[in-house]
BALO-90486 format. One record per residue: z, y, x of N, C-alpha, C in turn; residue in three letters; residue number from 1. Coordinates in steps of 0.001 Angstrom, whole numbers. Layout:
residues N
<zakol n_pz="Z" n_py="Y" n_px="X" ca_pz="Z" ca_py="Y" ca_px="X" c_pz="Z" c_py="Y" c_px="X" aa="ALA" i="NUM"/>
...
END
This chain:
residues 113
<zakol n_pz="116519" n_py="87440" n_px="72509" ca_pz="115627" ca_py="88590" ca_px="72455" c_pz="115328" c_py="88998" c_px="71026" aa="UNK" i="1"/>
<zakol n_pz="115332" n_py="90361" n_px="70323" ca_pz="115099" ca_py="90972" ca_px="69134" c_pz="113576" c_py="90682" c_px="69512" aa="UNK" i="2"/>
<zakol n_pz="113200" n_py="90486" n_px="68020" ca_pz="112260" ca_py="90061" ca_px="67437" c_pz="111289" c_py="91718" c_px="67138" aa="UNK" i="3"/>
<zakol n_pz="110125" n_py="90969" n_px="67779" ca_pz="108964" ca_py="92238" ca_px="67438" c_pz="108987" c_py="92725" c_px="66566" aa="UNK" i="4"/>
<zakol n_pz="108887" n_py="94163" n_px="66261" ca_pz="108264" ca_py="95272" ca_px="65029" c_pz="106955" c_py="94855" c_px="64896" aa="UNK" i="5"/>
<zakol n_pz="107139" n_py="94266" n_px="63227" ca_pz="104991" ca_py="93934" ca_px="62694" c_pz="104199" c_py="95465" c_px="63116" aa="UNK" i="6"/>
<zakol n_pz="104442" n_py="96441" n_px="62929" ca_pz="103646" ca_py="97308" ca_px="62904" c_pz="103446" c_py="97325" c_px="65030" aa="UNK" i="7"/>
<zakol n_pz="104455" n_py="97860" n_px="65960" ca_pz="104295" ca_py="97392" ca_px="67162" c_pz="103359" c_py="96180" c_px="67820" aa="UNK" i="8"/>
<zakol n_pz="103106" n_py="94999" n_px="67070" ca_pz="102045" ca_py="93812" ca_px="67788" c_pz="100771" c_py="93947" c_px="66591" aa="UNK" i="9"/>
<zakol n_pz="100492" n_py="94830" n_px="65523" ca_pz="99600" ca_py="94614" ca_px="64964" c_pz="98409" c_py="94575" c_px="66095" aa="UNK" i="10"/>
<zakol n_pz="97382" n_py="93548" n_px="65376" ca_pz="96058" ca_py="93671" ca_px="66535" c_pz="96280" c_py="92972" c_px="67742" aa="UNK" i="11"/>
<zakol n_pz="97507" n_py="92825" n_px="68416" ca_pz="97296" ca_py="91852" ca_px="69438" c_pz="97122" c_py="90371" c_px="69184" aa="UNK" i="12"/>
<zakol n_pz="96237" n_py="89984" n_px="70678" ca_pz="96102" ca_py="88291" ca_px="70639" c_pz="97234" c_py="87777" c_px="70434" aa="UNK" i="13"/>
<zakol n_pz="96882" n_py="86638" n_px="69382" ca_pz="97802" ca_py="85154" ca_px="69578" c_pz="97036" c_py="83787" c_px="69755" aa="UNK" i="14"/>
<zakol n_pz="98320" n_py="83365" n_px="70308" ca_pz="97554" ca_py="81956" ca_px="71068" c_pz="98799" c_py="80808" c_px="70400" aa="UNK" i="15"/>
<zakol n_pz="98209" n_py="79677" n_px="70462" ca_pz="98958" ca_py="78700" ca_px="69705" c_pz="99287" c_py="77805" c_px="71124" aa="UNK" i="16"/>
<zakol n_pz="100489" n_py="77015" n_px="71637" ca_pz="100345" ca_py="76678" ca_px="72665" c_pz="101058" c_py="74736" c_px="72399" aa="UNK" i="17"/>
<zakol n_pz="100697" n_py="74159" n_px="72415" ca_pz="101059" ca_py="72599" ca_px="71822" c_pz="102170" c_py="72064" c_px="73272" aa="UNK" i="18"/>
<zakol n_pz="103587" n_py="71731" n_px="72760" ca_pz="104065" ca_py="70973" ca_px="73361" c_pz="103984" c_py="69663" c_px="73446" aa="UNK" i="19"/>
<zakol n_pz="103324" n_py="69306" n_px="72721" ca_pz="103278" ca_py="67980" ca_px="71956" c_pz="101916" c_py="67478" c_px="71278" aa="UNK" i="20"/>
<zakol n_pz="101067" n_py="66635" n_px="71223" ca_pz="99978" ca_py="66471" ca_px="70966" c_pz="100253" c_py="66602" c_px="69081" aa="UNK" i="21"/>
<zakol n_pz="99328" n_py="67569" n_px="68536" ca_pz="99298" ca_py="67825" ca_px="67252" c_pz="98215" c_py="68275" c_px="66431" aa="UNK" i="22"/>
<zakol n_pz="98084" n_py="67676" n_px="65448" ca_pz="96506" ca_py="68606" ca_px="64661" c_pz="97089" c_py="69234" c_px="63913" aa="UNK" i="23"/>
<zakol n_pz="95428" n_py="70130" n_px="63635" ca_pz="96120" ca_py="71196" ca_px="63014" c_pz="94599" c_py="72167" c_px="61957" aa="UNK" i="24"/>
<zakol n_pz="94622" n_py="72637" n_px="61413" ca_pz="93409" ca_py="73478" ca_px="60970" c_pz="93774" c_py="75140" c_px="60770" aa="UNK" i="25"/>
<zakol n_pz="92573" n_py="75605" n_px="60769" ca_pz="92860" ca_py="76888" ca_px="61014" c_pz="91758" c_py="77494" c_px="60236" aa="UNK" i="26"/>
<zakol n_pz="91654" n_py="78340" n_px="59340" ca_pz="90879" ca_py="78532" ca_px="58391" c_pz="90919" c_py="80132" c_px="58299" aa="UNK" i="27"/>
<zakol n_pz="89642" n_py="80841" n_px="58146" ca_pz="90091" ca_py="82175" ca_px="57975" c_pz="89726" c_py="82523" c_px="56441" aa="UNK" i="28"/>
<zakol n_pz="90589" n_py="83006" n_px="55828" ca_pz="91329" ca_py="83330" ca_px="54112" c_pz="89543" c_py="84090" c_px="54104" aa="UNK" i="29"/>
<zakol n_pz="89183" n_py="84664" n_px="54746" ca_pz="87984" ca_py="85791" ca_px="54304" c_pz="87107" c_py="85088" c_px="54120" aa="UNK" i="30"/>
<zakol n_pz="86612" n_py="83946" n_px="54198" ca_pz="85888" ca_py="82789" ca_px="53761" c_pz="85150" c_py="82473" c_px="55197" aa="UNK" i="31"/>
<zakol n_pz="83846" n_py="81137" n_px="55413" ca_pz="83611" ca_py="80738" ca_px="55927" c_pz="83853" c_py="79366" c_px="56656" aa="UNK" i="32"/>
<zakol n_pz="83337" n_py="78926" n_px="57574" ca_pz="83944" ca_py="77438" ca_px="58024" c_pz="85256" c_py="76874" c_px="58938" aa="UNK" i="33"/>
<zakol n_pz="86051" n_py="76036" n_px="58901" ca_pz="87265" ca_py="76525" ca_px="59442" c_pz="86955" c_py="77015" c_px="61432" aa="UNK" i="34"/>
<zakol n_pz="87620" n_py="78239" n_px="61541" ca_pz="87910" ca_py="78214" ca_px="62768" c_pz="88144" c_py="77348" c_px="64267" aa="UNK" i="35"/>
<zakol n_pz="89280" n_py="76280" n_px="63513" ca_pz="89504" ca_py="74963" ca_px="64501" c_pz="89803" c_py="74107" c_px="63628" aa="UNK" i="36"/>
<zakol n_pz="89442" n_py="73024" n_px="64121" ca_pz="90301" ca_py="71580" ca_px="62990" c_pz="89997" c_py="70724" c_px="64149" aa="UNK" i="37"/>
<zakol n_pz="91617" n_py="69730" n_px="64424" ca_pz="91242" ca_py="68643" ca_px="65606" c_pz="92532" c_py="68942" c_px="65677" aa="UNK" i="38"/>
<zakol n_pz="92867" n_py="68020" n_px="67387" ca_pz="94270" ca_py="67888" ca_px="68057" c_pz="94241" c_py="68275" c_px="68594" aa="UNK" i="39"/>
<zakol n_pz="95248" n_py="69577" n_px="69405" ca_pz="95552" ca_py="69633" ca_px="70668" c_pz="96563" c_py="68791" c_px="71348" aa="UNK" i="40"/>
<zakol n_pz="96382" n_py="68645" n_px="72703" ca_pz="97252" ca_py="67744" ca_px="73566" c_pz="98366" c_py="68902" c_px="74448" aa="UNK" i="41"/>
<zakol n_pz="99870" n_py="68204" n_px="74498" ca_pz="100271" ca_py="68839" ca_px="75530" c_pz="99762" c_py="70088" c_px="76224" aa="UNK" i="42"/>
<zakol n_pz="100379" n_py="71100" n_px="76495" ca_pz="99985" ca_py="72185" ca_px="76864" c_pz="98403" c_py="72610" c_px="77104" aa="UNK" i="43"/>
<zakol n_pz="97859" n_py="72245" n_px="76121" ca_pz="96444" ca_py="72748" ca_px="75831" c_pz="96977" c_py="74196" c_px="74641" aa="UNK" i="44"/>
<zakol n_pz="96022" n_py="75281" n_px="74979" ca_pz="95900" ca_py="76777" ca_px="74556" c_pz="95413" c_py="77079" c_px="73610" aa="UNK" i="45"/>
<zakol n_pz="95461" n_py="77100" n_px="72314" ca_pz="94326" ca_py="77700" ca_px="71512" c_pz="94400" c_py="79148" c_px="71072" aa="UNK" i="46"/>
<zakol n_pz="93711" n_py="79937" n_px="71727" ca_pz="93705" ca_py="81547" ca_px="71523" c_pz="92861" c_py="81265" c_px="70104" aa="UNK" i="47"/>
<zakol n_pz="93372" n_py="82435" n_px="68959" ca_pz="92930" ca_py="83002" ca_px="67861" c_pz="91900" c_py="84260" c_px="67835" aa="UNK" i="48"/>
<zakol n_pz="90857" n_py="84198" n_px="67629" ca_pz="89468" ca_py="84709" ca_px="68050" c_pz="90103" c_py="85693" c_px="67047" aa="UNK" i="49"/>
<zakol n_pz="90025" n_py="86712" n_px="67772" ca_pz="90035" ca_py="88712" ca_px="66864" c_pz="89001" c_py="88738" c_px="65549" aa="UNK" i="50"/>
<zakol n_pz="88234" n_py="87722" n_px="65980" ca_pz="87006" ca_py="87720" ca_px="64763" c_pz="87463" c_py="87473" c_px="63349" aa="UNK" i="51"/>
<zakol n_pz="89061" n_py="86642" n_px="64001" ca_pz="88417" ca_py="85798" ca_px="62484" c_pz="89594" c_py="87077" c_px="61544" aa="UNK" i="52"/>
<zakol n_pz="89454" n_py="87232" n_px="60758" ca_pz="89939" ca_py="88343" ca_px="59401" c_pz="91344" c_py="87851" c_px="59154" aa="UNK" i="53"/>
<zakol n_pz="91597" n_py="87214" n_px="58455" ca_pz="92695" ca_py="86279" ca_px="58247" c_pz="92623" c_py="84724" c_px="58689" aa="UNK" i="54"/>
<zakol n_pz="93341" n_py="84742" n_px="59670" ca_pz="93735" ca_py="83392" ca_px="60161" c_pz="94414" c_py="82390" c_px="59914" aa="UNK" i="55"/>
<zakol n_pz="94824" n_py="81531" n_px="58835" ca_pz="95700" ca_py="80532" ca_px="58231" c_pz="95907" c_py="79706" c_px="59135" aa="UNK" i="56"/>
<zakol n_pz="96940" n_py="78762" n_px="59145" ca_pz="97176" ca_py="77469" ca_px="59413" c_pz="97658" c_py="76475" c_px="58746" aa="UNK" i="57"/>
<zakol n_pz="97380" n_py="75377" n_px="58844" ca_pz="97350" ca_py="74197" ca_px="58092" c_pz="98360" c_py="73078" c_px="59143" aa="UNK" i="58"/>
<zakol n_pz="99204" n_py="72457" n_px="59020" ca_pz="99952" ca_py="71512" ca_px="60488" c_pz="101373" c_py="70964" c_px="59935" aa="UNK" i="59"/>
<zakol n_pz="101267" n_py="69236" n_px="60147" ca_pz="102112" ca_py="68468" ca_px="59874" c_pz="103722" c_py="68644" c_px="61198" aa="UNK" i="60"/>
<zakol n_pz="103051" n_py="69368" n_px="62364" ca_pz="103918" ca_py="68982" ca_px="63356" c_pz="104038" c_py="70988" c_px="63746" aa="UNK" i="61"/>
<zakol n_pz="104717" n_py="71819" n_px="62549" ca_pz="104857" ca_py="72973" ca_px="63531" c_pz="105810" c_py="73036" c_px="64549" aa="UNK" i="62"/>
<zakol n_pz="106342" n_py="72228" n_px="64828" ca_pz="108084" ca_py="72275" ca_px="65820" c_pz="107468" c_py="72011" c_px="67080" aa="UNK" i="63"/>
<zakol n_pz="105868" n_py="71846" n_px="67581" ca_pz="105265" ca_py="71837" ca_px="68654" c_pz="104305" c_py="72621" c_px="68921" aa="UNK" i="64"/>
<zakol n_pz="104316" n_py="73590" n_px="68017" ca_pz="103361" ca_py="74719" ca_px="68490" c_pz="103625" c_py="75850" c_px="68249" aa="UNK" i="65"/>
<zakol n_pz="103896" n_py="76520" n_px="69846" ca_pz="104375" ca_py="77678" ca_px="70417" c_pz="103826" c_py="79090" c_px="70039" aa="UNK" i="66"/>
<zakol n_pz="104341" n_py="79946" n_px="69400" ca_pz="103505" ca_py="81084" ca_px="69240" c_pz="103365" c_py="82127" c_px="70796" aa="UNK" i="67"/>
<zakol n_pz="102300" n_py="82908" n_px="70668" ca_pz="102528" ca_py="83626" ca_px="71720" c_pz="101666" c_py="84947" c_px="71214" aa="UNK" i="68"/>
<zakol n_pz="101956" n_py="86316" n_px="71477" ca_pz="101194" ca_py="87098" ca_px="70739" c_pz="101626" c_py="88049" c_px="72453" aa="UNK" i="69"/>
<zakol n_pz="100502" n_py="88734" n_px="71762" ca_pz="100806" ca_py="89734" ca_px="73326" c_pz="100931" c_py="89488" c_px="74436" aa="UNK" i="70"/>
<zakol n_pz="100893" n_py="87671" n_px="74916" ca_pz="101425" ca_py="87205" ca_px="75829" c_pz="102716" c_py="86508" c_px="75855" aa="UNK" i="71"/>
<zakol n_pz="103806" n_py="87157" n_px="74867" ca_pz="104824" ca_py="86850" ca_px="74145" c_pz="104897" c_py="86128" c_px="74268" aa="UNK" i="72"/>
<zakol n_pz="105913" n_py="84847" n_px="74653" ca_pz="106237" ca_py="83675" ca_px="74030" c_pz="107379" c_py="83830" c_px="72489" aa="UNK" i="73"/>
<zakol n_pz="106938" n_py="83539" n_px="71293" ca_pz="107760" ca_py="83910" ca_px="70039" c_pz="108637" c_py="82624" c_px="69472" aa="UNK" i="74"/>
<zakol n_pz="108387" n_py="80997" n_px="70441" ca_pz="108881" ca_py="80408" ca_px="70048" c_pz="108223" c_py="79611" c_px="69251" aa="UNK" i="75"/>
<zakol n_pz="108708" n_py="78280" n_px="68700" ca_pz="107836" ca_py="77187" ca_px="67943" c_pz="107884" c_py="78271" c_px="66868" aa="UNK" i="76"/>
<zakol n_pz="106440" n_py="77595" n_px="66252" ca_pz="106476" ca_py="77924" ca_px="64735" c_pz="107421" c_py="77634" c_px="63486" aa="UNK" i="77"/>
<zakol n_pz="108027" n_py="76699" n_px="63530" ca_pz="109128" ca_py="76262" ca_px="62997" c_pz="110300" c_py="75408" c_px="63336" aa="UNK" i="78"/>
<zakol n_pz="111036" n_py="75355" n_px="63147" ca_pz="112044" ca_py="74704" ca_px="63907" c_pz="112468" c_py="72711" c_px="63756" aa="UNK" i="79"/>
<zakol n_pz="111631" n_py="72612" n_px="62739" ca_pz="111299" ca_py="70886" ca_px="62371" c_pz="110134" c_py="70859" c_px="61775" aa="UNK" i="80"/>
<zakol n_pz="109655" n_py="69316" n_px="61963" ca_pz="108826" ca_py="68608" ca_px="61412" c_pz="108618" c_py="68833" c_px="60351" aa="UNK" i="81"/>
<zakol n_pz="107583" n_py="69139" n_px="59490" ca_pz="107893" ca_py="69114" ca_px="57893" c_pz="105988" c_py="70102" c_px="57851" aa="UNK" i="82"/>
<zakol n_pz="105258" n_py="69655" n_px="56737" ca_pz="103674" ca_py="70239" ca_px="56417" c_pz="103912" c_py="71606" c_px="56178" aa="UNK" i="83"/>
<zakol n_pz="103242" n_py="72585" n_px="56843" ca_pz="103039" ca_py="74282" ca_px="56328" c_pz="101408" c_py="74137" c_px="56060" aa="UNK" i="84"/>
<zakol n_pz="101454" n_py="75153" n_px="55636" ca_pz="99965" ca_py="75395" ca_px="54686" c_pz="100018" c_py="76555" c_px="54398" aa="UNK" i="85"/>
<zakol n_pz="98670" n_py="77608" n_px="54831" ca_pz="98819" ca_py="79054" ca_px="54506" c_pz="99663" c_py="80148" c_px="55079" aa="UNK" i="86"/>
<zakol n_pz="100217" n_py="79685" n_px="56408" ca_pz="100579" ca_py="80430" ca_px="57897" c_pz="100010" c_py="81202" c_px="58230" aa="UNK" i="87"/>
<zakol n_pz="99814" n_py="82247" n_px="57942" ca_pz="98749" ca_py="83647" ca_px="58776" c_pz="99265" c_py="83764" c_px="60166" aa="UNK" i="88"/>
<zakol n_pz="98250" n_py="83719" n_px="60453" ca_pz="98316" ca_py="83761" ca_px="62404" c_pz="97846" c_py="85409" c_px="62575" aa="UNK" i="89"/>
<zakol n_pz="97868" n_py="86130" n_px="61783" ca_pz="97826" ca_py="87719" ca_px="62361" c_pz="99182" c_py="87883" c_px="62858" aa="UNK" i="90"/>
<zakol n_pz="99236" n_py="89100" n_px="63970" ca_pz="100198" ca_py="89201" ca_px="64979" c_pz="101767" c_py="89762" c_px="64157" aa="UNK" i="91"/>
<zakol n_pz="101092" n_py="90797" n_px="63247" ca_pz="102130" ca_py="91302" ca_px="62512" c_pz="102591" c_py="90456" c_px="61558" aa="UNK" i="92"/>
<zakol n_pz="101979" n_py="89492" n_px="61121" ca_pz="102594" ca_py="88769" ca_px="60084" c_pz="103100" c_py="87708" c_px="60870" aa="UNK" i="93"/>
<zakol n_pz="103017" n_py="86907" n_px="61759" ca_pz="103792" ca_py="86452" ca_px="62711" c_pz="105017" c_py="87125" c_px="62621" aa="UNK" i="94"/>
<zakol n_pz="104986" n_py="88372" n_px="63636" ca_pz="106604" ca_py="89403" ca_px="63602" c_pz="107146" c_py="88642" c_px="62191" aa="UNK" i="95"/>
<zakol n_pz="106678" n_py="89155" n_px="61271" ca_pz="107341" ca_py="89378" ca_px="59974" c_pz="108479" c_py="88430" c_px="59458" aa="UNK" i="96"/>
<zakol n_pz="107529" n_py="87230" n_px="60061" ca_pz="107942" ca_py="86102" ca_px="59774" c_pz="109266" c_py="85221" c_px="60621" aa="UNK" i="97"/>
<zakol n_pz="109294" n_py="85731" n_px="61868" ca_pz="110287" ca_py="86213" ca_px="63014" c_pz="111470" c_py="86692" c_px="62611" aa="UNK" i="98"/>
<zakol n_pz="111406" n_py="87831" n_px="62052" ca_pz="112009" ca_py="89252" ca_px="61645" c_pz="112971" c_py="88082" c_px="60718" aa="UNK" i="99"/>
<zakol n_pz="112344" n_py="87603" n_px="59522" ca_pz="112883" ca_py="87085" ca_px="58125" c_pz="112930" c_py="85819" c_px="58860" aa="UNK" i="100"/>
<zakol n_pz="113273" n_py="84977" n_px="59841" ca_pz="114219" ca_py="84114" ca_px="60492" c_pz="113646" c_py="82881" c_px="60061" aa="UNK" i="101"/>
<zakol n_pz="111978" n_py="83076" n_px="59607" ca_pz="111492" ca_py="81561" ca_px="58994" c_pz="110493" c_py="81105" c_px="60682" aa="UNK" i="102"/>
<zakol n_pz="110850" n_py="81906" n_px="61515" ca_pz="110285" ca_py="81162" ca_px="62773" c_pz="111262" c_py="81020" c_px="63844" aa="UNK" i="103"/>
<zakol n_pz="111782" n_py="79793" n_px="64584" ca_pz="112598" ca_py="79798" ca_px="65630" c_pz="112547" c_py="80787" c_px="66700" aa="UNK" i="104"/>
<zakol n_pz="113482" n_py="81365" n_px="67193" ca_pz="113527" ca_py="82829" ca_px="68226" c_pz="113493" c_py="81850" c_px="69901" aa="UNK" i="105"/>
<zakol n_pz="112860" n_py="81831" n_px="70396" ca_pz="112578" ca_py="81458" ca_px="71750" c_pz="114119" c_py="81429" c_px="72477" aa="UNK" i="106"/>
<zakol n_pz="114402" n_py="80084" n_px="72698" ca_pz="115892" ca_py="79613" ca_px="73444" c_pz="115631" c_py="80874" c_px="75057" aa="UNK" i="107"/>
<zakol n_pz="117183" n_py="81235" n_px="75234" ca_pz="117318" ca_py="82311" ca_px="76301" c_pz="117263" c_py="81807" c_px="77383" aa="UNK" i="108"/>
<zakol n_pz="116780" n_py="82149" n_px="78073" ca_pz="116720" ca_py="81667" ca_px="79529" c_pz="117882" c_py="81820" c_px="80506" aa="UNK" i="109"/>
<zakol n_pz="117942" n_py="80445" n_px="80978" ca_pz="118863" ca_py="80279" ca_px="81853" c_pz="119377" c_py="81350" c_px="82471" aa="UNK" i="110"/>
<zakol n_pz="120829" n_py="81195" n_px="83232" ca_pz="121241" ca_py="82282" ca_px="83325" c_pz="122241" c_py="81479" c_px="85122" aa="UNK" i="111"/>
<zakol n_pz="122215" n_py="82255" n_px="86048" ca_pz="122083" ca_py="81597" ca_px="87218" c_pz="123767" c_py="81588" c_px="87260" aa="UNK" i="112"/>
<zakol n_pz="124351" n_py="80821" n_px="87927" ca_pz="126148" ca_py="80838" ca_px="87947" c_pz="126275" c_py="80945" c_px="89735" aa="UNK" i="113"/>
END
């Protein structure tokens, strides 16, 4: 599946979705206290509150947490193990990041024989 236009998902929800039990922090750049900090377990949800301005992420394990914007499934955040820091979780910068091939594209779904 082609990868969202940033300007097309600007403003929509994203949700972070854990395959895998992982912490993680989430900080919004516009200042204040972080958003989330802790683990999620296995398919536990964390929707990104519209509130927060700029949404960062902080996470040792992105290859287990699923983006989803619009409902979207966009695929892990990255495709291995390895620390990110300073991940904007806005919808369009998500795309962007899609677009420029630094986020794994969601494996195609089976196909019936």
């Amino acid at each position: 599946p082609a990868a969202p236009q940033p300007q097309a998902v600007a403003g929509q929800p994203v949700a972070l979705v854990a395959t895998e039990e992982v912490w993680l922090r989430i900080d919004d750049a516009g200042g204040g206290p972080a958003v989330f900090q802790g683990t999620m377990t296995p398919g536990q949800t964390l929707q990104i509150l519209a509130t927060a301005q700029r949404p960062i992420l902080r996470t040792g394990r992105p290859q287990v947490l699923r983006i989803q914007v619009g409902g979207r499934d966009l695929g892990p955040l990255e495709p291995v193990e390895r620390t990110v820091s300073d991940v904007s979780l806005r919808a369009e910068d998500i795309a962007a990041r899609l677009q420029a091939g630094t986020v794994a594209a969601p494996a195609p779904a089976p196909t019936a024989r």
